[in-house]
N, C-alpha and C positions, 0 to 999 in steps of 0.2 A: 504494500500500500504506500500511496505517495505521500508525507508528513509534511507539515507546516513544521514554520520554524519558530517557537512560541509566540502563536497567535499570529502571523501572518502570513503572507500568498503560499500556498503550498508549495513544496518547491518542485522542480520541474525535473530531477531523476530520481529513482528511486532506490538509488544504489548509495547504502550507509556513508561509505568512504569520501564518494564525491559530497553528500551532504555534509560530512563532516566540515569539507576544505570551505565548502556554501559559505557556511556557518563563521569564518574567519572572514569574510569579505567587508570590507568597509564600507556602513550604510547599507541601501535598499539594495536587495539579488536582482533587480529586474532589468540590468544592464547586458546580463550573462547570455550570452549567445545561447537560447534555448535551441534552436537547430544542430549543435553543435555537439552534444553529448559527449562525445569523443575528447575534446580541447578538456574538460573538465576531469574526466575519466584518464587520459595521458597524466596530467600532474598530478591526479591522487596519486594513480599508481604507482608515480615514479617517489613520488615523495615517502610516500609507507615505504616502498625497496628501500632510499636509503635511511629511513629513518630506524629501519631492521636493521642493516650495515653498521650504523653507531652503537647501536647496541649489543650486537654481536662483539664488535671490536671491541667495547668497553669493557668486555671480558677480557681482554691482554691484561689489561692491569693486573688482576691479582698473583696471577705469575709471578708479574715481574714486582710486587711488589712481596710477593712471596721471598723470590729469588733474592733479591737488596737486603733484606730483613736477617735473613740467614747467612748471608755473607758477611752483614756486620756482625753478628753472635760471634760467627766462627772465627772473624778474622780478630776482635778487639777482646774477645771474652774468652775462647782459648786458642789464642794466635795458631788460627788452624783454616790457612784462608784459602780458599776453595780456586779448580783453575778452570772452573764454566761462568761463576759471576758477571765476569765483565762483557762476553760474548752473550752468556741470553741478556745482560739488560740492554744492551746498543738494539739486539735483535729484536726487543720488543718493545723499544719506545720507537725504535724507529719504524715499525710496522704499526703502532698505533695510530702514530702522529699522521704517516702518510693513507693510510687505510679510513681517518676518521676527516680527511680533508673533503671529502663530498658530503659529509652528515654536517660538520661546522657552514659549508656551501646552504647546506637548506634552511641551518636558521641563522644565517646573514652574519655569520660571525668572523669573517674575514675582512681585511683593513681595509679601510676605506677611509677616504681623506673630506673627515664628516666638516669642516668647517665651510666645504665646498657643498658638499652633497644633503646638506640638513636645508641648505637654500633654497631647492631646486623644488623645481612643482613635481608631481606625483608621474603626470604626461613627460619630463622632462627627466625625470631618473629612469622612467622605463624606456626611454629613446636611447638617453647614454649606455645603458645595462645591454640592449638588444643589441645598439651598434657594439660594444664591446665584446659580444658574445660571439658575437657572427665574423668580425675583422681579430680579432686575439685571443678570445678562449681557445675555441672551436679548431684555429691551425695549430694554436701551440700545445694543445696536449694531442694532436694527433700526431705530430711529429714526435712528441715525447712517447707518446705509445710505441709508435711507427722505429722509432731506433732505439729504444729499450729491450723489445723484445727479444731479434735477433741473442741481444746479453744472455740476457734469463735463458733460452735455448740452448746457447754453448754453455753457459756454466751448468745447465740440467744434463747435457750432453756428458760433458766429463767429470760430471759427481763434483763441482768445484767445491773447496773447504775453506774455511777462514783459517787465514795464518796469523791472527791478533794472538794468540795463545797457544799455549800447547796443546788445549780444549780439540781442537779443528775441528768445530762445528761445522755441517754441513750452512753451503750458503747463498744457494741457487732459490730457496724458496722466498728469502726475503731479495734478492736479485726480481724475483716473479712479483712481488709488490709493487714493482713502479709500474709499468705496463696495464698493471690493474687498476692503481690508483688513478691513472690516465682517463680509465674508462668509466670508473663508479663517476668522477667528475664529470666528463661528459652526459654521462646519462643522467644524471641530476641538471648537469647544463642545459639539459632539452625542457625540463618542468621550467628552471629559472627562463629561459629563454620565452617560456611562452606566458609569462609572467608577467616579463617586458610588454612583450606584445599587446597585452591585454593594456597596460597602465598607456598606454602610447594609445590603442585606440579610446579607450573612455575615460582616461584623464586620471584613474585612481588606481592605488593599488592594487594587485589581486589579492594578498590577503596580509596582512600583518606579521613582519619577521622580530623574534624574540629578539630582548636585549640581554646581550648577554654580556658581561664585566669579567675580563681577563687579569 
């Protein structure tokens, strides 16, 4: 059944997810391209993936903060300091950090130079977002995909290991993180991108990104 959104026009899919996104739009829904189901249906989707993605990643942390915990016991409390510590923590902050860059992407928490951008009409950040997205996201991590890969291939090819310690942790799988991380961005770049779009034709945002303090 199709649901109102407390107490007003009923809304026009009936599909939970897209209501939800409805739901975050600023002011009256009745701007929303109703022909369109699909426009509305791509960004849920895309957003719940990576908003699953941050969450899933969120999980490295305990690991590695497992891993940190015990290396200080061992090393400071009986000088007995372990020779994997410093290869998984590099290995899983920096699989965090690159793997949670499309989840930080969804709720707007990458830098932006606000004394510019807090100016700007709502129609006039979705023009600069879109031209952005289309002239500089969109080549530059295709390229960064595009020649990462190849890496991650030969190093999966000959079992490559880290040589930071005597550990030689296997190190092609976090090699296989950039290439990916390329791609979880872009596919979140396609919700952000149509965002744009939306704010450029009707003048307002599509929906309100968190603030988030780093």
């Amino acid at each position: 059944a199709i649901r109102s959104t407390g107490g007003g026009a009923p809304l026009p899919f009936p599909d939970r997810e897209i209501q939800r996104h409805h739901a975050a739009f600023h002011g009256d829904l009745k701007d929303v391209d109703e022909s369109s189901p699909a426009f509305a249906r791509v960004i849920a989707t895309v957003d719940s993936f990576t908003d699953w993605i941050g969450t899933v990643t969120s999980w490295l942390v305990a690991p590695l903060v497992v891993g940190v915990t015990y290396e200080v016991i061992a090393r400071y409390v009986f000088n007995a300091p372990t020779i994997w510590a410093f290869d998984l923590t590099y290995i899983l902050y920096a699989a965090i950090f690159m793997l949670g860059a499309s989840y930080t992407l969804l709720k707007g928490a990458h830098i932006r130079t606000d004394m510019l951008w807090e100016r700007y009409s709502d129609r006039t950040k979705g023009l600069v977002d879109a031209t952005a997205y289309i002239l500089f996201f969109f080549p530059a991590l295709a390229l960064l995909a595009f020649t990462t890969i190849d890496d991650f291939l030969y190093s999966y090819s000959i079992g490559e290991r880290s040589e930071q310690t005597a550990w030689r942790p296997i190190i092609w799988p976090l090699k296989g993180v950039v290439p990916l991380t390329a791609i979880l961005l872009m596919i979140q770049g396609v919700s952000e991108l149509l965002k744009s779009l939306y704010a450029v034709r009707t003048g307002r945002l599509y929906a309100k990104t968190e603030k988030i303090e780093l």
